[in-house]
C-alpha positions in Angstrom: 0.0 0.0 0.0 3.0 2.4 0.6 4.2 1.9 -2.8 0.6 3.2 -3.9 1.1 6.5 -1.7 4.0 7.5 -2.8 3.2 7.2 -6.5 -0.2 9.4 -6.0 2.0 11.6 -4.1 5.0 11.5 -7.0 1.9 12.3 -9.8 0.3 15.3 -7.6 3.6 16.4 -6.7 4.3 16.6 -10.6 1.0 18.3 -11.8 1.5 20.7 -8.7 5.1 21.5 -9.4 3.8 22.9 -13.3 1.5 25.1 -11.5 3.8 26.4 -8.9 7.1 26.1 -11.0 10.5 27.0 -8.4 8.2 28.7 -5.9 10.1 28.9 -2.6 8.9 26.6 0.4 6.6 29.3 2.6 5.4 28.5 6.0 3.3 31.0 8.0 3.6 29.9 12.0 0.4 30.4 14.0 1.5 29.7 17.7 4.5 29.2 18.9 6.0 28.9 22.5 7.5 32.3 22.5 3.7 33.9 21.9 3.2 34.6 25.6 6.5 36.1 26.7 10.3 34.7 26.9 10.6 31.3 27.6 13.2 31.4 30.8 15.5 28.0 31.6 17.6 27.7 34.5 20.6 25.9 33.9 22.9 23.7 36.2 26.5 24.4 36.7 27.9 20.7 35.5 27.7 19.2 32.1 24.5 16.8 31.7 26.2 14.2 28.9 28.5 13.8 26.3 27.2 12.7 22.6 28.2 12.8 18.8 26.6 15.1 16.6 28.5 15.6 13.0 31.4 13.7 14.3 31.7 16.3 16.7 32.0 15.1 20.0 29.2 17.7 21.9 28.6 18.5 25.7 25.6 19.2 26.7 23.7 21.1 29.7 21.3 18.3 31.2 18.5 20.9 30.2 16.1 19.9 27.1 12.4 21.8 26.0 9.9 20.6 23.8 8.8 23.4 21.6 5.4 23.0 19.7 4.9 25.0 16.2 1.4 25.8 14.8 2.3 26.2 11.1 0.1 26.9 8.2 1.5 25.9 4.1 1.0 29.2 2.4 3.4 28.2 -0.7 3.9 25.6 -2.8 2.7 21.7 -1.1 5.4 20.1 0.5 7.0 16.7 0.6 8.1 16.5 4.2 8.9 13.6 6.4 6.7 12.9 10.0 10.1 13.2 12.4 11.3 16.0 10.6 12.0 19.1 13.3 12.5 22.3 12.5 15.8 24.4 12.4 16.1 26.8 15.7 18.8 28.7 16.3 19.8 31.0 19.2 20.5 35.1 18.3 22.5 36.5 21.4 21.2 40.4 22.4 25.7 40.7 22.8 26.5 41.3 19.2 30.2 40.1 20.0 28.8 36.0 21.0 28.6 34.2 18.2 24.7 32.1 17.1 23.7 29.1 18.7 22.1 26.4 17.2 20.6 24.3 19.8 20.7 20.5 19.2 17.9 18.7 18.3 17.4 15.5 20.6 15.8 12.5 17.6 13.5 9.8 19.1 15.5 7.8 16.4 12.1 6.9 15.0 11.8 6.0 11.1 10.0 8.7 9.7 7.4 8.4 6.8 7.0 11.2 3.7 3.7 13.4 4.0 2.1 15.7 2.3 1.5 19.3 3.3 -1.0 20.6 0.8 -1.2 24.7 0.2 -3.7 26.1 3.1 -3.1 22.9 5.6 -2.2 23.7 8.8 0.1 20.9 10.8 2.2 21.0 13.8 6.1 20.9 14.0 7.8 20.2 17.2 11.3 20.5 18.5 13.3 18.7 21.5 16.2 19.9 22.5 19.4 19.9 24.8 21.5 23.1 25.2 25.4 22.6 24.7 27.2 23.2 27.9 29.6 26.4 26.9 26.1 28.4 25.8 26.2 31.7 27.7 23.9 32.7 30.2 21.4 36.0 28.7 18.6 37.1 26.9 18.5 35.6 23.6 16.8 35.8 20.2 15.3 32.7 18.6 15.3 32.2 15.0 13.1 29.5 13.4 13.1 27.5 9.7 10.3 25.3 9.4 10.8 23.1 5.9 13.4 26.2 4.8 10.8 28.6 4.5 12.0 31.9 5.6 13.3 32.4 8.7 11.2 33.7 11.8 12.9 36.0 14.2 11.4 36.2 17.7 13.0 39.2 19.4 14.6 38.5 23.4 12.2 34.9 23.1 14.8 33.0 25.1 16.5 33.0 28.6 19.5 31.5 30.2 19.8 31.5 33.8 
């Protein structure tokens, strides 16, 4: 039966692509956790783990958040994948610190292609650690949901 999904979703990909040619990916977010104020995390003073990332060996604050994204397809319909997570990166209010990008935590579950139709609303969400030489401060949060055009949310972001 999978086989039969993805060729429908091939075919209306196809006919889709003729009417919306190179149009960019565009995602409109609804809700997001930063809608009601900064979100604050207090973070202990040891190192919570050690893990690989990139074949980068990466320690981590024992400090992780679960981030739920209301998103609406205004663009073009997207082929996706049901794990995917979407791309958030810290903006420090200290121009001199460099961006963060915060490590997404997988379940390591297989994830299946979907569909995201133009108008269809769906909902992303994000786990997370934060490496262990991430500053303390205010912070901005930048977001890319299926590299549609990033999302600034000004001072979103704590570290205590």
């Amino acid at each position: 039966m999978s086989k039969l999904a993805a060729f429908f979703m091939a075919v209306y990909l196809f006919f889709a692509g003729l009417f919306y040619g190179n149009a960019p990916v565009q995602v409109e977010i609804l809700e997001s956790p930063f809608d009601s104020g900064p979100v604050t995390v207090q973070v202990p003073h040891h190192a919570g783990g050690v893990f690989e990332e990139n074949g980068q060996t990466v320690t981590y604050w024992n400090v992780s958040g679960n981030w739920a994204f209301r998103c609406k397809n205004t663009g073009r319909p997207i082929k996706g994948e049901s794990h995917y997570q979407p791309t958030v990166t810290l903006i420090p209010a200290q121009p001199d610190q460099p961006e963060l990008r915060v490590i997404t935590v997988s379940d390591d579950m297989v994830g299946h292609d979907v569909l995201i139709k133009h108008g269809e609303t769906f909902t992303m969400r994000d786990s997370f650690v934060i490496p262990a030489d991430a500053p303390a401060g205010v912070w901005s949060v930048k977001v890319s949901i299926y590299g549609s055009p990033e999302v600034v949310y000004e001072n979103a972001f704590v570290i205590e």
